[in-house]
C-alpha positions in Angstrom: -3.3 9.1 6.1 -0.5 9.3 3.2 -0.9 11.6 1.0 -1.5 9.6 -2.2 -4.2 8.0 -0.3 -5.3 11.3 0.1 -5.4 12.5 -3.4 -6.8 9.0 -4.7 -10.0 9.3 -2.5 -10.3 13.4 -3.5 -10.3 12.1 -7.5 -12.8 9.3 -6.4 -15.4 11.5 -4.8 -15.1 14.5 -7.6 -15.6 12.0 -10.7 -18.6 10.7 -8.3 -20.1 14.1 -8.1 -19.8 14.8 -11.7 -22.1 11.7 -12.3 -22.7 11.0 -15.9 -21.4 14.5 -17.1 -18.3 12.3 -18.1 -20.2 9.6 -19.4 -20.1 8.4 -23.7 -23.1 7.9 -24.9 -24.0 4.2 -27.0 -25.8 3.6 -30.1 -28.1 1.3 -31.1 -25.1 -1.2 -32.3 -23.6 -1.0 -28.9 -20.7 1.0 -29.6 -19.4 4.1 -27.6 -20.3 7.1 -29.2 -18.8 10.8 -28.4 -20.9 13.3 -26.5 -23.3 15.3 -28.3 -22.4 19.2 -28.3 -23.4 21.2 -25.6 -25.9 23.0 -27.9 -27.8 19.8 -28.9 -27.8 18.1 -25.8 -29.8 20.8 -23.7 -30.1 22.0 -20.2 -27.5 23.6 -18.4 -23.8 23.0 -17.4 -23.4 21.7 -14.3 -21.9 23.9 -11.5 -18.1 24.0 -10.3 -18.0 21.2 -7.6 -15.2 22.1 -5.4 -13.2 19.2 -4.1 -13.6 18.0 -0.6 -11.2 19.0 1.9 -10.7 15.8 4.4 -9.2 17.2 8.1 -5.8 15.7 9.0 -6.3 13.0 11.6 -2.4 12.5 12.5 -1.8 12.5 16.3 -5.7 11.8 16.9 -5.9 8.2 16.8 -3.7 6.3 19.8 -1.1 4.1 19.5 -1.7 0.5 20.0 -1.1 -0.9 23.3 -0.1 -4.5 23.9 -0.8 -6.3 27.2 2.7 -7.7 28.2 3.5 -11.2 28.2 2.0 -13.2 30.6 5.1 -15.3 31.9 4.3 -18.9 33.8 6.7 -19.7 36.3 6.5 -23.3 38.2 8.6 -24.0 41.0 11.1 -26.2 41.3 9.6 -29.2 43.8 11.3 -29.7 47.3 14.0 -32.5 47.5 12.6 -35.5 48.6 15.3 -37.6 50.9 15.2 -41.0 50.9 13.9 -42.6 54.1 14.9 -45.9 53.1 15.9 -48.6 50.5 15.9 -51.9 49.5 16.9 -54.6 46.6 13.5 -53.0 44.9 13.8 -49.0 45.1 13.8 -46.6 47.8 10.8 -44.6 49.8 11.0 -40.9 50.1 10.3 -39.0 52.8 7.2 -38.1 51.3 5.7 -41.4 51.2 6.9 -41.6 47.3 8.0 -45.6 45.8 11.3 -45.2 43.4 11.7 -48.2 41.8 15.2 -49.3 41.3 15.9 -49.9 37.3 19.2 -50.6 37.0 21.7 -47.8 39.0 19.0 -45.2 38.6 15.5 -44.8 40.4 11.9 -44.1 38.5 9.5 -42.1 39.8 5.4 -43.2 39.3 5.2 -40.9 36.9 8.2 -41.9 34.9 11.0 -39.7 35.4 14.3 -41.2 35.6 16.4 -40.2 39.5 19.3 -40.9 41.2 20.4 -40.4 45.0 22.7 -37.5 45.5 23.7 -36.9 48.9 21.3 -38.8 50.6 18.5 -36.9 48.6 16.4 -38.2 45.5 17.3 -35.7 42.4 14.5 -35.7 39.6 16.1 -33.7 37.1 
């Protein structure tokens, strides 16, 4: 803990321990008034409170430890050759339909591919 955190919560708990000994009294018109004499306002002074001594916690609490980052890695899919074409597309060797559009080939789901050495290339 810093230290001025330190001294703020010492000067916190002594003025709570003194109570009211600190405390101005009011009149009847709502206005603060000073504190009566000792003398006049009877009983005894309160005892010395000591302050509080608060034990050093540094190197007691452990650091904080992050999991590491969890990295998703999908792999590339196998090239798919082309087992056959026509006016329409071409069929890969998987059983896959690319429709010709053009000088390019779309896949079902919508990716644009093109032959490259006799194998269908989804990039």
């Amino acid at each position: 803990m810093p230290h001025w955190k330190t001294r703020t919560l010492m000067v916190v708990l002594v003025l709570m321990l003194a109570g009211g000994a600190c405390q101005a009294q009011e009149t009847t018109d709502g206005m603060p008034q000073a504190a009566a004499p000792q003398a006049l306002r009877g009983g005894s002074p309160s005892p010395y409170v000591p302050p509080v001594s608060v034990p050093s916690v540094a190197g007691q609490i452990p650091p904080l430890r992050l999991p590491g980052p969890t990295i998703a890695v999908t792999p590339t899919p196998a090239p798919t050759f082309s087992s056959g074409c026509d006016s329409a597309g071409c069929w890969g060797s998987d059983g896959t339909r690319y429709n010709a559009v053009g000088p390019t080939l779309v896949r079902p789901d919508g990716r644009n591919c093109q032959i490259v050495a006799g194998a269908v290339s989804c990039p």
